[in-house]
Kinemage of the C-alpha trace (Angstrom):
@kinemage 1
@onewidth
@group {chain A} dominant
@subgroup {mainchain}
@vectorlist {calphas} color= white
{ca unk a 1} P 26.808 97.175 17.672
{ca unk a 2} L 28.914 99.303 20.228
{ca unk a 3} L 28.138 96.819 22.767
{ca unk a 4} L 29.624 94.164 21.064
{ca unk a 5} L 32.746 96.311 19.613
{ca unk a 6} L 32.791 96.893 24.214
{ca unk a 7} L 32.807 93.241 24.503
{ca unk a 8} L 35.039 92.229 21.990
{ca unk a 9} L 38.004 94.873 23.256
{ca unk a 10} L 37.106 93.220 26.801
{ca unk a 11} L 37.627 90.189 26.031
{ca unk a 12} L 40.974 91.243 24.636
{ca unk a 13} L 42.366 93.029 27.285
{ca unk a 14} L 40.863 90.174 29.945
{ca unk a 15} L 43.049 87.827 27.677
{ca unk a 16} L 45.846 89.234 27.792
{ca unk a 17} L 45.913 90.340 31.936
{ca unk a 18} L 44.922 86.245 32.007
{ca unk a 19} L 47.503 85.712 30.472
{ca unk a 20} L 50.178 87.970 32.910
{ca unk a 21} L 48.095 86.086 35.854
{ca unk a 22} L 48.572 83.141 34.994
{ca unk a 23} L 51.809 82.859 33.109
{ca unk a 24} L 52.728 78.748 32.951
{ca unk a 25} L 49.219 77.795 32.171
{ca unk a 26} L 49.227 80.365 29.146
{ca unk a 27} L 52.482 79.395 28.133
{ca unk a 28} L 51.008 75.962 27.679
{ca unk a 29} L 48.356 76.609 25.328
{ca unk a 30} L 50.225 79.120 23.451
{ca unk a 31} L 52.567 76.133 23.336
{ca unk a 32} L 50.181 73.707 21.789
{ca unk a 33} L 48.945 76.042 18.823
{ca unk a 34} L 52.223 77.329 18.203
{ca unk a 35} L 53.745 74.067 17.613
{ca unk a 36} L 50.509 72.951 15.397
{ca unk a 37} L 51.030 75.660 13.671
{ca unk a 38} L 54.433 75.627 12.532
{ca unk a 39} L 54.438 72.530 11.614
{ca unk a 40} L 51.801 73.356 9.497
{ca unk a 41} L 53.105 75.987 8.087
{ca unk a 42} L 56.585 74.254 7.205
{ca unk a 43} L 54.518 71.666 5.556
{ca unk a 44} L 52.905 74.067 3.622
{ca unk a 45} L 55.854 75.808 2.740
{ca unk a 46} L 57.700 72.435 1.088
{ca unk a 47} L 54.410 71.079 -0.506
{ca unk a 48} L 54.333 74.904 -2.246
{ca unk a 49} L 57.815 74.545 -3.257
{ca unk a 50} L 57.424 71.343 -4.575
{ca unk a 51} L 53.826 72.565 -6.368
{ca unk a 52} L 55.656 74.950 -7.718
{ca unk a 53} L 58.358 72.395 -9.102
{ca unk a 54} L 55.292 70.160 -10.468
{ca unk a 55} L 53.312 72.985 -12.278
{ca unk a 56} L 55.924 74.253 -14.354
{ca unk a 57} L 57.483 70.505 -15.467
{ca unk a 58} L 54.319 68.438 -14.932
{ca unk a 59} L 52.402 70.259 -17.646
{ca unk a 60} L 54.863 69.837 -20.191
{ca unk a 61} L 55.482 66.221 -18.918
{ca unk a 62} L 51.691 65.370 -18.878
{ca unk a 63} L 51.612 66.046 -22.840
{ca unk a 64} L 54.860 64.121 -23.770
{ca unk a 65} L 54.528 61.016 -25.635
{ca unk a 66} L 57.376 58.457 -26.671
{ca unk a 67} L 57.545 56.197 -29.583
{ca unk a 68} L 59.996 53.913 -30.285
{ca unk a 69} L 60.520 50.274 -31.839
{ca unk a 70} L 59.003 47.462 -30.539
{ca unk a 71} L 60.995 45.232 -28.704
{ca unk a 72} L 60.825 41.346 -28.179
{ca unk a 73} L 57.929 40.514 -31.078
{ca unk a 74} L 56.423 36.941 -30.824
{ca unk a 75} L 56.950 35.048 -34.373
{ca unk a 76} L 53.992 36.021 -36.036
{ca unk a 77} L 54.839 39.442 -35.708
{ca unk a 78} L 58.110 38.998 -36.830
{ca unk a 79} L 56.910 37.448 -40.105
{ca unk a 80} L 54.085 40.766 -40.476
{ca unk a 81} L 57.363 43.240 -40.210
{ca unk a 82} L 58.898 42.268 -43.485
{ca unk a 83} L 55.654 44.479 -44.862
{ca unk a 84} L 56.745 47.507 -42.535
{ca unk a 85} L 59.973 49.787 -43.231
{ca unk a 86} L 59.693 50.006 -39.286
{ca unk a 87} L 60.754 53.209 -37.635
{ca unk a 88} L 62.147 55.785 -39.223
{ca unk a 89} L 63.149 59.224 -38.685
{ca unk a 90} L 60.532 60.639 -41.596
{ca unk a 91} L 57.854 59.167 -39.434
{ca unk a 92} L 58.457 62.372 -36.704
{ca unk a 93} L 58.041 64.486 -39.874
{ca unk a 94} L 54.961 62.624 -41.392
{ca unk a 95} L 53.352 62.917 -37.561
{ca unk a 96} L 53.805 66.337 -37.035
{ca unk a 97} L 52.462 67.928 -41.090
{ca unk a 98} L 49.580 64.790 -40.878
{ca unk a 99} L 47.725 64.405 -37.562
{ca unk a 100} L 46.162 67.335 -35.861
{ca unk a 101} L 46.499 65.337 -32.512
{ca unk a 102} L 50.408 66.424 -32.381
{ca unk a 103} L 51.342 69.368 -31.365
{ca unk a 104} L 55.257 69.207 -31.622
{ca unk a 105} L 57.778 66.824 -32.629
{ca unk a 106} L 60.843 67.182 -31.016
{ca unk a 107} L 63.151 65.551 -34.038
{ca unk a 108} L 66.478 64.238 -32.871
{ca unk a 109} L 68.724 61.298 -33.783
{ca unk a 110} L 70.406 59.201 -31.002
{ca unk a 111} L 73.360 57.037 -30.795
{ca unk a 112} L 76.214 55.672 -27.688
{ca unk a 113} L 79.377 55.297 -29.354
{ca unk a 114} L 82.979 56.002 -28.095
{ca unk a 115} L 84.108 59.305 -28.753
{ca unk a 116} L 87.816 60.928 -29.571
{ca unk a 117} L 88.267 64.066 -28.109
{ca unk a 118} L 91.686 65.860 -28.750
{ca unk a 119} L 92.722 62.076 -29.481
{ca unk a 120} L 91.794 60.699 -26.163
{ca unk a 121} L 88.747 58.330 -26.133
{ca unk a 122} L 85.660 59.090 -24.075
{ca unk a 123} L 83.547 56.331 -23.689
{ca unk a 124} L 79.683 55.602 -23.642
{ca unk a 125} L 78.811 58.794 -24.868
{ca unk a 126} L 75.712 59.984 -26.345
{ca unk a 127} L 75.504 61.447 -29.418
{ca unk a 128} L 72.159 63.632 -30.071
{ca unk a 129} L 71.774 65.257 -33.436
{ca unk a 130} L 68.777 67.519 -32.956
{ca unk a 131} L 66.317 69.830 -34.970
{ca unk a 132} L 65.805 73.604 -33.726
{ca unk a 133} L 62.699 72.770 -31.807
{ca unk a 134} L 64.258 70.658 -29.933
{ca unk a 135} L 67.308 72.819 -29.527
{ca unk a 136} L 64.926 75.656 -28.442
{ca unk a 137} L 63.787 73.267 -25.613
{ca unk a 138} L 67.164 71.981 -24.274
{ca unk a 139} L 67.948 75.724 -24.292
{ca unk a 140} L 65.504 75.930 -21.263
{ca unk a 141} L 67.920 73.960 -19.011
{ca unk a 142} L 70.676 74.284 -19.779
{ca unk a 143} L 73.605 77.672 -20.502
{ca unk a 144} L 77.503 77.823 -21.819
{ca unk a 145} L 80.321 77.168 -20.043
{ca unk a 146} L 82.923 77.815 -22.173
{ca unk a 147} L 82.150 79.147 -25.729
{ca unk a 148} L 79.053 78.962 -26.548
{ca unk a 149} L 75.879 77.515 -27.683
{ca unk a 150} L 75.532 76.592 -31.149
{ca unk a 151} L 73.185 78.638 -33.325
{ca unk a 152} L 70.068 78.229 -35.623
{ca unk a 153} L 72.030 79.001 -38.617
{ca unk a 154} L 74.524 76.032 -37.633
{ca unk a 155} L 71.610 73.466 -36.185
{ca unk a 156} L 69.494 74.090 -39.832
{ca unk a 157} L 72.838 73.209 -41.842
{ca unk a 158} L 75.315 70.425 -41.396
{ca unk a 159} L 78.032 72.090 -40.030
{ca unk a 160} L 80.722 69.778 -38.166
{ca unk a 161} L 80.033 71.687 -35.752
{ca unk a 162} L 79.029 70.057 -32.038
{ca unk a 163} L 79.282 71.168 -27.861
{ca unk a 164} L 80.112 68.842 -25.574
{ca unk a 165} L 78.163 68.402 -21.786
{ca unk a 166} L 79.805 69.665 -18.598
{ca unk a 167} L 80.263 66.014 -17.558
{ca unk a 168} L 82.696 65.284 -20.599
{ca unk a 169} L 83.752 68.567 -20.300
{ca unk a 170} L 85.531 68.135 -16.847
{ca unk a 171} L 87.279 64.825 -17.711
{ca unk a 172} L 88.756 66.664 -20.794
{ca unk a 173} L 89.441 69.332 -18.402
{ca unk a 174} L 92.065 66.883 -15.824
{ca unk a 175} L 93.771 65.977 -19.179
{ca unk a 176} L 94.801 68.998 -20.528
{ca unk a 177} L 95.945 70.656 -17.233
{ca unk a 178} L 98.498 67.394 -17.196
{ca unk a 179} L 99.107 68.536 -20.616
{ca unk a 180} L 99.695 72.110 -19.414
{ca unk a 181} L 96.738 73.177 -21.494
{ca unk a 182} L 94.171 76.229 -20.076
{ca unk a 183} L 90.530 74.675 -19.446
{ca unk a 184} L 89.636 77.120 -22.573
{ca unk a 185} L 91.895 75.494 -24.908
{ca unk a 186} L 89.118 72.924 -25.201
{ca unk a 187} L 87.730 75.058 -28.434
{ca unk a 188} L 90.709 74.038 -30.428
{ca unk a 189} L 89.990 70.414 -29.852
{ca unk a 190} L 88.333 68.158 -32.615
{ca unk a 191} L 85.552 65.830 -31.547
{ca unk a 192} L 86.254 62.498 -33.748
{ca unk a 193} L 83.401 60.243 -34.852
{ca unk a 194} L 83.949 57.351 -37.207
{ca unk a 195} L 85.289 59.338 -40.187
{ca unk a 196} L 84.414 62.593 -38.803
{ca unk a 197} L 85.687 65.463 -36.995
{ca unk a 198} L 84.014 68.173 -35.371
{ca unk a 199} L 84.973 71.758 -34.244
{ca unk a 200} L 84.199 72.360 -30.365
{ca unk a 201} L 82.071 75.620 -30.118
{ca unk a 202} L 81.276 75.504 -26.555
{ca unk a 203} L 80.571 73.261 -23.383
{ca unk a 204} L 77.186 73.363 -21.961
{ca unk a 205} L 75.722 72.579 -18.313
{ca unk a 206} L 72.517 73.025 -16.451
{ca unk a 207} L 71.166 75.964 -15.674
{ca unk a 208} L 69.918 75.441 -12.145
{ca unk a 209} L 72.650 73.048 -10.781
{ca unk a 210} L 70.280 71.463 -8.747
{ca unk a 211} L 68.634 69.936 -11.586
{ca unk a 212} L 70.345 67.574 -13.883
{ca unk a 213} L 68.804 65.972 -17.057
{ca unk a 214} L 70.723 62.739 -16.839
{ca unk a 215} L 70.121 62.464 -20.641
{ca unk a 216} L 72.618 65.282 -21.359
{ca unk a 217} L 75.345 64.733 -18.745
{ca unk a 218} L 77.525 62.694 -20.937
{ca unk a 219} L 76.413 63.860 -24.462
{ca unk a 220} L 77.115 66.028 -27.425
{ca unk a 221} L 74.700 67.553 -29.689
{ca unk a 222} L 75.632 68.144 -33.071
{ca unk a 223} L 73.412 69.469 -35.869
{ca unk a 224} L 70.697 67.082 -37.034
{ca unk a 225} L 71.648 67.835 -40.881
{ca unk a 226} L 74.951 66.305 -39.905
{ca unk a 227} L 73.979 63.773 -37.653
{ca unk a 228} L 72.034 62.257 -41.161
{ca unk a 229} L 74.762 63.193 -43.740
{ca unk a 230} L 78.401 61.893 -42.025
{ca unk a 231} L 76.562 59.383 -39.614
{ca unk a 232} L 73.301 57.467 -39.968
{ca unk a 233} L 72.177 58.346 -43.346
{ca unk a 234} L 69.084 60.375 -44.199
{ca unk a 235} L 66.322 58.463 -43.000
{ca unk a 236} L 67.505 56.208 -39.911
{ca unk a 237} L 65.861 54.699 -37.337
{ca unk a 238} L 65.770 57.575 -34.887
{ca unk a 239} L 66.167 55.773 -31.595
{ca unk a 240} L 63.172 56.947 -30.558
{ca unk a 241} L 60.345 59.917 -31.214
{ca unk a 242} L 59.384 62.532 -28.861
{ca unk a 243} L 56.189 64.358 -29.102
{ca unk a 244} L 53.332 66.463 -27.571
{ca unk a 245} L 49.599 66.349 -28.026
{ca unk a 246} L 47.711 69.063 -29.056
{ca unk a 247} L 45.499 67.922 -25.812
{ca unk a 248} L 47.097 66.887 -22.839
{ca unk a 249} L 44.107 66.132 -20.743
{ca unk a 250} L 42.987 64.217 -24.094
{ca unk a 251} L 46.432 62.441 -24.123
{ca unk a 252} L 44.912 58.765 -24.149
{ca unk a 253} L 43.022 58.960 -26.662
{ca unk a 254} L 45.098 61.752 -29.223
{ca unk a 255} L 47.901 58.984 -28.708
{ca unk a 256} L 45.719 56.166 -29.997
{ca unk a 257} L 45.021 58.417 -32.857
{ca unk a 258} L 48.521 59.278 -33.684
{ca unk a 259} L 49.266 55.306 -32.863
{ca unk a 260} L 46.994 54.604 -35.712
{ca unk a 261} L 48.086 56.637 -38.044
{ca unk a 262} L 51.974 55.079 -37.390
{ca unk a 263} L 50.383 52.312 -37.975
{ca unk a 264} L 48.524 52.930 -41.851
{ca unk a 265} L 51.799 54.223 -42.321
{ca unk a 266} L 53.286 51.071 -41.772
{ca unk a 267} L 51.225 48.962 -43.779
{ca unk a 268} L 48.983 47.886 -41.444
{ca unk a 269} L 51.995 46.617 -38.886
{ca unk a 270} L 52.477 48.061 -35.486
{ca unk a 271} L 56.323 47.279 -34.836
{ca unk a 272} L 56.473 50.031 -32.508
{ca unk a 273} L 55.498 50.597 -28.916
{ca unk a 274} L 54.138 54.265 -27.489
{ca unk a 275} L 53.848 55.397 -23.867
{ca unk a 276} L 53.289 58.626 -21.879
{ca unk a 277} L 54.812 60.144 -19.176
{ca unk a 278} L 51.748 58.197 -16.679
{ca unk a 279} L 54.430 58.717 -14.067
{ca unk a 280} L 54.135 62.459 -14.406
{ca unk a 281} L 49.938 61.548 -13.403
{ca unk a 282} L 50.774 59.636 -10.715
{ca unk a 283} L 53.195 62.015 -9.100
{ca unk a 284} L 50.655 64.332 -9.053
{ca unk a 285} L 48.165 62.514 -7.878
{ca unk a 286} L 50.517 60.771 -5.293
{ca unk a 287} L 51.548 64.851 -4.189
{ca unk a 288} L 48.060 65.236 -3.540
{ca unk a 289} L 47.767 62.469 -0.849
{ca unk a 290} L 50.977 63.561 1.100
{ca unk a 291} L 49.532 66.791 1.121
{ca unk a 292} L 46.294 65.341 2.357
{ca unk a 293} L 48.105 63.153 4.697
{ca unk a 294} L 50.890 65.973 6.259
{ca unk a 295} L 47.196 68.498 6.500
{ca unk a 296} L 45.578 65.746 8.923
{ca unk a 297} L 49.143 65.348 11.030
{ca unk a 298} L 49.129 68.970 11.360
{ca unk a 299} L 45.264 69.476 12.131
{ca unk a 300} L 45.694 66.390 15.124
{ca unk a 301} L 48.383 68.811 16.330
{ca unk a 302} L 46.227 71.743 16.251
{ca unk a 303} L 43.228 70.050 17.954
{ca unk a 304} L 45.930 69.476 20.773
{ca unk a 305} L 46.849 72.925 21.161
{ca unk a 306} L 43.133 73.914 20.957
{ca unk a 307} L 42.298 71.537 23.545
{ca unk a 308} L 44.290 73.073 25.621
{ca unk a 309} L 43.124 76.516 25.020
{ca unk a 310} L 39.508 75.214 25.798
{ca unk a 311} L 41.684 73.489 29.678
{ca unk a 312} L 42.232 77.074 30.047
{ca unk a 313} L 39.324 78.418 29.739
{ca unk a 314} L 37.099 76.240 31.412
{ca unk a 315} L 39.581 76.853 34.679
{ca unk a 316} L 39.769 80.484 33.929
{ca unk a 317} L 35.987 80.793 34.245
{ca unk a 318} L 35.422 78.316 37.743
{ca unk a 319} L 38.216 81.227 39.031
{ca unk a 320} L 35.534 83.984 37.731
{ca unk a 321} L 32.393 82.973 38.521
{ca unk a 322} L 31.467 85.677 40.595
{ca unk a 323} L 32.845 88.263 38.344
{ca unk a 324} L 31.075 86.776 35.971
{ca unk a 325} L 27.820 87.003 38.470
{ca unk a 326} L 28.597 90.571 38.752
{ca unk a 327} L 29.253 91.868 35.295
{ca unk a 328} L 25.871 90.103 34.676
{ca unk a 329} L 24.076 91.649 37.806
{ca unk a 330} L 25.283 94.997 36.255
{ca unk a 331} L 23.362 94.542 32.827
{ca unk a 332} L 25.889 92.676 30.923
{ca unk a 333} L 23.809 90.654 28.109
{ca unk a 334} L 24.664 87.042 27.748
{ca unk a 335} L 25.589 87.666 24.028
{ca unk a 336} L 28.328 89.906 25.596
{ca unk a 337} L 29.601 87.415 28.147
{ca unk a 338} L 29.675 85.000 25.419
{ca unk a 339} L 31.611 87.403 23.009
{ca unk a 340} L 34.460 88.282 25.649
{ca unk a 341} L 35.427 84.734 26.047
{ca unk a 342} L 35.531 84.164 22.375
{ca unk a 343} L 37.700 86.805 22.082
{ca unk a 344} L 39.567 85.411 24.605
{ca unk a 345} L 40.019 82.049 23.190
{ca unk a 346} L 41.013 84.020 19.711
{ca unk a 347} L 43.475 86.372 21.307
{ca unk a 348} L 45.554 82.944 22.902
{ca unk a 349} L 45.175 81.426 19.551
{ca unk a 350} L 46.817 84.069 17.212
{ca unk a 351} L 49.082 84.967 19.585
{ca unk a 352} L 50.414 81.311 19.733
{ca unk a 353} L 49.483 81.179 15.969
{ca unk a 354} L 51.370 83.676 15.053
{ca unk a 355} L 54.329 82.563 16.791
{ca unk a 356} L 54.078 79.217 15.391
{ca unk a 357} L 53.773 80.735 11.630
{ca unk a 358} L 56.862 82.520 12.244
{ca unk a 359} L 58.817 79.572 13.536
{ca unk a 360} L 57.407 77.601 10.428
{ca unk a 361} L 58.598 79.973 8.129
{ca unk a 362} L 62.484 79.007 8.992
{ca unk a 363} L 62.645 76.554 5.753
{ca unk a 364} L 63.037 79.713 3.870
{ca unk a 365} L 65.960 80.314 5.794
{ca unk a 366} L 67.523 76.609 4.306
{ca unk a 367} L 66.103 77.125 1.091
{ca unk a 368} L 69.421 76.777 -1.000
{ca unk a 369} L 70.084 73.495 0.924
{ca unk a 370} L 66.775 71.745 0.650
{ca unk a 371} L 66.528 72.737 -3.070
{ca unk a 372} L 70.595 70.855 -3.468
{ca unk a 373} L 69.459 68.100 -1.310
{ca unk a 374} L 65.995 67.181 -3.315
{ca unk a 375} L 68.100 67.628 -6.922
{ca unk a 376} L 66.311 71.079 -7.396
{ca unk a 377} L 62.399 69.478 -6.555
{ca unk a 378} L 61.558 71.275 -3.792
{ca unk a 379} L 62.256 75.288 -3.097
{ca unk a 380} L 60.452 75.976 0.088
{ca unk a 381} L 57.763 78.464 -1.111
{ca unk a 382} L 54.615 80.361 0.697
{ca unk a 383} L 51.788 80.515 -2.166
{ca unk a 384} L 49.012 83.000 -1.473
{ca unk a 385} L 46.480 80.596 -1.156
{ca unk a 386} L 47.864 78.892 1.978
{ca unk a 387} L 48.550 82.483 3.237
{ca unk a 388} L 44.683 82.913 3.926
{ca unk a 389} L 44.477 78.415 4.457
{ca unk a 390} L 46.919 79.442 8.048
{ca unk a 391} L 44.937 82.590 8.832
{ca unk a 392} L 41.803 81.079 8.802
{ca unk a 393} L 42.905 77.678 10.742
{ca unk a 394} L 44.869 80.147 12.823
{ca unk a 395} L 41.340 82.413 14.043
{ca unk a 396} L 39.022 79.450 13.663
{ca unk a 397} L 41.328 76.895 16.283
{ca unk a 398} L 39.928 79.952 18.983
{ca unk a 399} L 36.756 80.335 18.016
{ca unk a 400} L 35.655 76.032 17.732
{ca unk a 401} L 37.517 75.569 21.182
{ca unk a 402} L 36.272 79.178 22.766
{ca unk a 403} L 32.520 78.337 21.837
{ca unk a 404} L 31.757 75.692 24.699
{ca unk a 405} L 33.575 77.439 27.605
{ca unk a 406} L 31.697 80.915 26.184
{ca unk a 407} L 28.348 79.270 25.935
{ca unk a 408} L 28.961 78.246 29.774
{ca unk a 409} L 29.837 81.525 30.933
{ca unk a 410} L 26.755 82.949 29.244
{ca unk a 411} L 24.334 80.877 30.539
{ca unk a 412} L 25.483 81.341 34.209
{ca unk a 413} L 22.568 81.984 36.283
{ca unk a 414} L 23.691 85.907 38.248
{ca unk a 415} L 22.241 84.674 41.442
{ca unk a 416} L 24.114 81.819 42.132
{ca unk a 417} L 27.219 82.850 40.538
{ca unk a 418} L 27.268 85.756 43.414
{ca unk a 419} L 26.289 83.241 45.971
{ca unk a 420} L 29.646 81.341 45.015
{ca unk a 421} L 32.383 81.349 47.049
């Protein structure tokens, strides 16, 4: 064991004064692994920033299911509807306390209207009376501006009550500065709807500002008890229904379930269409292949650099044959011989590797601008598991491309590597 610890520190320092000796040629095959590796380990770093990204919205995505009314029917199916109420916002409700394949309903009411706000018109808004649950989960992205957000208490009554989105909020804003009003001022205007008005408790906008839900950038959200008492009525067609399965890797099939149970309810007619989020699948799957893709690009690089380390040590050991000769003429064991160049190859390798790794590391320096420029999708990140993925590519590029050059310098015959001159 002590002769191999000897051979292994050998072949380190031998590197390394190899190295001093021969300076350009070194350089060179540092080079070639350095620049494999970096770009390695940027790729790494964006595809974990952007796994990252996936895991926490993908999950939640995955499990999402939409219903909503059907659209275009042929004739026949128009003549079947008569026998359906079609959709209706007590469907959501009848979903959620019947099937076990639902997990939650996310009840909300949905309508684009013109707006009055402080008596100026805002057009093509969206109006979004929502349920807590579904309050609870907009409250993930998104924080108050000015005022606040509005409450259980407030979203469980009918309260006309509402908050308007940033979007709305900062074409209100140009208006009342003409009018020589402070941006704050916006909580004594009244929100008119139809017959309606509503007090302003707050403005809302995302939390990260990198990521936007275009659904609530020109909205308000009122409470759903007064969405259905001063608006649609108490059991309208809810624009759509948003749900999650109890199973999302069992999404196909609980959403045929809950499809025909919509559909008993109905009498029998299916007047409505359903439809996950098979985008969300796809991403991932289509993630998976540019990672598979950007690992080959930066493995072709690699075998470049280590090609180059293997140049450099074939030359090294046509300059050392007769040390070589000697060492072996001395007692030196071929296992040794063939240890020290190893060790050789591995010390050019993680030198240039780690070089490379630290040069790859400079999208963390950007990370603010590549998460603005990709809308919040991608925060350069370093996950553990491709912490050990570079260390081992890192040691293994010198110890593939060392074996051939250290199996040649083994196997030298002492005799007539002294007779060489």
């Amino acid at each position: 064991m002590s002769h191999i610890f000897s051979s292994i520190q050998i072949g380190i320092f031998t590197a390394f004064v190899e190295m001093n000796r021969h300076k350009l040629r070194s350089f060179l095959s540092i080079l070639g692994v350095m620049l494999g590796v970096a770009a390695l380990v940027a790729m790494l770093l964006l595809i974990g920033g952007l796994n990252v990204f996936l895991e926490e919205k993908i999950g939640k995505w995955i499990s999402m299911v939409y219903i909503w009314k059907k659209w275009n029917p042929s004739e026949e199916e128009k003549l079947s509807w008569s026998k359906s109420p079609g959709l209706r916002f007590d469907d959501g409700t009848f979903l959620q306390d019947s099937s076990e394949a639902v997990s939650t309903v996310y009840q909300q009411i949905e309508r684009r209207q013109n707006v009055a706000i402080g008596g100026e018109a805002q057009r093509h808004a969206t109006i979004r009376g929502v349920s807590w649950p579904t309050m609870e989960e907009d409250n993930k992205n998104i924080t108050a501006d000015v005022g606040r957000l509005l409450t259980r208490e407030e979203i469980e009554g009918e309260d006309k009550v509402c908050m308007i989105s940033w979007e709305i909020y900062d074409r209100l804003k140009k208006r009342m500065r003409q009018k020589g009003l402070d941006s704050t001022d916006v909580l004594l205007q009244q929100v008119r709807l139809g017959d309606i008005e509503l007090a302003i408790v707050g403005t809302f906008k995302p939390i990260d500002p990198d990521f936007q839900p275009w659904r609530m950038r020109r909205s308000l959200i009122i409470p759903l008890g007064t969405m259905k008492k001063y608006i649609t009525g108490t059991n309208p067609d809810p624009g759509s229904i948003a749900l999650t399965v109890a199973e999302p890797k069992e999404r196909e099939a609980q959403s045929l379930l809950i499809s025909r149970l919509l559909t008993s309810r109905h009498r029998g007619v299916t007047d409505f269409e359903y439809r996950g989020a098979d985008w969300a699948e796809d991403m991932g799957k289509m993630m998976q292949n540019i990672t598979v893709i950007m690992g080959i690009i930066s493995v072709v690089s690699l075998l470049v650099g280590g090609l180059g380390i293997m140049n450099v040590m074939l030359s090294s050991i046509s300059e050392r044959i007769k040390e070589i000769g000697i060492r072996k003429a001395l007692g030196a064991q071929n296992l040794q011989i063939f240890i020290q160049f190893v060790a050789e190859t591995t010390t050019l390798s993680v030198t240039g590797g780690v070089l490379g790794a630290l040069i790859g590391m400079a999208p963390l320096l950007f990370g603010e601008s590549i998460k603005k420029s990709t809308q919040g999708a991608i925060m350069p990140t370093i996950l553990p598991e491709h912490l050990v993925f570079i260390f081992l590519i890192i040691v293994s590029v010198g110890i593939v491309f060392g074996l051939y050059p250290a199996v040649k310098a083994s196997r030298m015959d002492p005799i007539d590597a002294l007779r060489y001159e």
